[in-house]
Every structure is written in C-alpha cells, then in structure tokens.
N, C-alpha and C positions, 0 to 999 in steps of 0.2 A: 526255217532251219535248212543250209543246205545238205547237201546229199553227203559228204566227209562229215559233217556233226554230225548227224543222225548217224549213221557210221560208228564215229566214236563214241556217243552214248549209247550206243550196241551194246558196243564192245567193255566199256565200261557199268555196266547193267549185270550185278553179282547174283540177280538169277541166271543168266545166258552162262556161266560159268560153272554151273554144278551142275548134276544129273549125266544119263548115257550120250544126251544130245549137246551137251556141255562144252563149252572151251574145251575148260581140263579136260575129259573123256576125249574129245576126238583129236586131241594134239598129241597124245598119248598113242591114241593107232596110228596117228601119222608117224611117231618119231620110232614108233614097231615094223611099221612094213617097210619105211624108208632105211633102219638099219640093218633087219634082216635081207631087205634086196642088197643093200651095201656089201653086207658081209657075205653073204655067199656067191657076189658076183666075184668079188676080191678073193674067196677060195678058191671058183673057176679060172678067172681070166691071169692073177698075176702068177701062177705058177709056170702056168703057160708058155707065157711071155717071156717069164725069164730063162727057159731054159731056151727058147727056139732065139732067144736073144743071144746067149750065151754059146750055142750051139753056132748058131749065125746060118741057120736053114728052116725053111717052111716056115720063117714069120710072115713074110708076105702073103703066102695063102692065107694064112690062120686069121692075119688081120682081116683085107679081104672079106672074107666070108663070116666074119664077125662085124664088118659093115654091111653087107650084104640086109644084116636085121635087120638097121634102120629103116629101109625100104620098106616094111610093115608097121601099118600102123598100131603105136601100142595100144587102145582103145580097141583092136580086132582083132587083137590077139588076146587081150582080157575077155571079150564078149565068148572068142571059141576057148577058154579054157574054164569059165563058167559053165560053157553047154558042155563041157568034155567030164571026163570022172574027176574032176578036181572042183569041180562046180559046188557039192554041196561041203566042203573044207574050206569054206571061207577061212582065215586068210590068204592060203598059198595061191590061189590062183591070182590075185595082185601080185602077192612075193614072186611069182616065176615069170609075169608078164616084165618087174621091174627089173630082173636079174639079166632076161633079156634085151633091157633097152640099155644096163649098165655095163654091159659086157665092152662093147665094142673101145668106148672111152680107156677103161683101165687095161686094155690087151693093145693096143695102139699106143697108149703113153707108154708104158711098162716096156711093150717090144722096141721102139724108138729110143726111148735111154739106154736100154740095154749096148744098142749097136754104134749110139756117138759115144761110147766110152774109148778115147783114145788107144789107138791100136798100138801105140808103142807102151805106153802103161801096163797094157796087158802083157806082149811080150816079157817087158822088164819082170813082172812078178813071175811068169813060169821059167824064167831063165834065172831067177831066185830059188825054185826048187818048187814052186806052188804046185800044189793039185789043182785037178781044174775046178772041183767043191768050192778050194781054199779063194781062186780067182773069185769066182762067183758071188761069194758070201763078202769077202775082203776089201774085194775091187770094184768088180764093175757094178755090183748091188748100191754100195752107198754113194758113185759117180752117180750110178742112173735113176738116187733118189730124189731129185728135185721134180724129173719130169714124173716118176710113177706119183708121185704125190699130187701132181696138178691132175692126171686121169681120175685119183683115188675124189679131190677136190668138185672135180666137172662132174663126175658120176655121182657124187651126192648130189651137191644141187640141182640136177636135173631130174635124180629121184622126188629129192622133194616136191615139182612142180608138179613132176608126171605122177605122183599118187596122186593127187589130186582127180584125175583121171579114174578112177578105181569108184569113185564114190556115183557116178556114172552108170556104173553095170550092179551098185547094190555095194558097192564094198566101205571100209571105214575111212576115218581120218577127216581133214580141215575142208574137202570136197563136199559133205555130207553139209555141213554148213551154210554152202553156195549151194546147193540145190534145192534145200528145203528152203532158202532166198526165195530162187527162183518159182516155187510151188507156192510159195506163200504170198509172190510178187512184191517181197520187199527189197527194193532196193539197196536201205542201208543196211543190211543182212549180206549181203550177196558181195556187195561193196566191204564189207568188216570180213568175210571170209579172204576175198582175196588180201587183204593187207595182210590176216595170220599167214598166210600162204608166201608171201614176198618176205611179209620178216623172216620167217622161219627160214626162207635160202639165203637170208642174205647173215643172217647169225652164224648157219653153216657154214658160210664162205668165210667167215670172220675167223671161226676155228680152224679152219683149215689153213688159214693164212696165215698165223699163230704159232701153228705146230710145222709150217712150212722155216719160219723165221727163227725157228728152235734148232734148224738142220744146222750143222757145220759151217763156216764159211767155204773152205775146202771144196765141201762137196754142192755147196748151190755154184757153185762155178762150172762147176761140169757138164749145167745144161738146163733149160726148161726156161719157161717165160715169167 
C-alpha cells in the first residue's frame, strides 16, 4: 500500500473521527482559533487603515511597522506567550500569536484600497455636499472593497496554515494530528493531517472567492487582483 492510501484509509477510518483527538474535535479548534485570530485582527487592523486611508497620513508608518511583525517568527512568539501570563489560558496565546501574523496582510490591503480610490471621485462627492463620514462609508469603502477583501482572503488562509503551528508548543487544532504522526512515526497520519490542513485553506479560499464574486461589478473595478 502506498503512502496516499494508507493516508486515505486514515482518513477514512470512523474511529480517527470521534473522540478529543478526533477529526471532528480538532477541526473544530482549528476553525476557533483560525476565526477568532481572523476576527479580532479585522477589529484591529481595518479600522485602522481606513481611517489613515481616508485621512491619507501615517499609513505608511502604520503599515511599515505592521510588517515589521513578519520579521518574527510566529512559532517565537507562540513559545514567549506561553512562557509569559498568557501561557496557562490556553487558547489565547495562539489567538494573539495569529492576530499578530494577521495584522500586517489586512492593514496593507485595506490602507492600499483606501488610497487608489480615484481622487476625482472623491472630490466629486464632497463637492456634492458629502461629509467626510458620508465619503468614507459611500465611496471610497466600497471602491476599496475588492482589495480589503483579498487582505481579509490572505489573512485567513494563512491563519489556517500558521495554526497549525500552535500544536507545536501544546496548543489545539489539525497540527495535533501531525505530531502525534510524528510521535507515533506514522507516516500516513502525518501525511492525512496535512491534507486536512491544505483542504481546509483551500475551502477557505474558495469562500472567500465567492463572497469576493458577490461584490458589485462597479466596485470590483476599482482595484485588487
């Protein structure tokens, strides 16, 4: 048998699916810490953006120094937030390593739409009477929706990879799978986690592609890849 069969009779083996060390159980932590890092980076980073977009000052630093994170590896930054007082709170210290890695993506896409929203478009609405709220919310938000969606896009599937990462220092999700592989030197274990781990970004990309293709026509014109 080779190494994909044994694999996929893993995978398809309906005890490997039940219990805390289960399919179901740990795709469940994955799709918890991959939304909650999701959602609270998109609390942080797009409000951000839009205003220093909107504003058209200090987005550069802001992004900048929200790349800056990448430079650390999220793997050491999980290990010192475990050693740190967040360590015995399992899940947050994943949640805040992957908030950190999601930042940069959605504060760079989001600040970048914001600023190719044509500059006479803009003009035209405050010479309409707009507030600059009214701009904001009216205009350059759903112009600069194509691109904050590809950040909002990137920054998940690459949470999904990087939790994976987490199961590393003790934490949950489709990682815990690959390791106990690794511990228990099975191959087609370790080989059946990574495939949940690729499908899972690649379903996410799928949705996000979806709800990309739901935008306007209008407004996918305005920018993004």
């Amino acid at each position: 048998m080779t190494t994909l069969a044994a694999a996929w009779a893993w995978l398809t083996t309906a005890a490997h699916w039940s219990g805390e060390d289960g399919i179901g159980h740990r795709l469940t932590e994955h799709l918890l810490l991959t939304g909650a890092g999701l959602a609270l980076s998109c609390l942080i980073a797009l409000p951000v953006a839009l205003v220093l977009g909107h504003l058209g000052r200090g987005g550069a630093l802001a992004v900048n120094l929200a790349n800056a994170g990448r430079a650390v590896p999220t793997f050491a930054v999980l290990v010192l937030l475990l050693l740190g007082p967040l360590g015995p709170h399992e899940p947050w210290p994943t949640v805040v390593a992957l908030v950190l890695f999601a930042v940069p993506p959605l504060l760079t896409n989001a600040y970048v739409g914001m600023r190719e929203v044509d500059a006479d478009v803009v003009r035209a609405a405050r010479g309409m009477g707009m507030t600059g709220r009214q701009v904001l919310a009216r205009v350059e938000l759903p112009l600069a929706l194509p691109l904050i969606l590809t950040g909002v896009r990137v920054a998940a599937v690459q949470l999904v990879a990087t939790a994976t990462v987490a199961a590393l220092a003790g934490g949950g999700g489709l990682g815990r799978i690959i390791t106990a592989g690794f511990n228990l030197a099975s191959t087609p274990q370790v080989v059946a986690g990574a495939v949940l781990v690729a499908g899972l970004a690649l379903l996410v990309e799928g949705l996000f592609e979806a709800v990309r293709a739901l935008v306007p026509a209008g407004a996918r014109s305005g920018g993004g890849p």
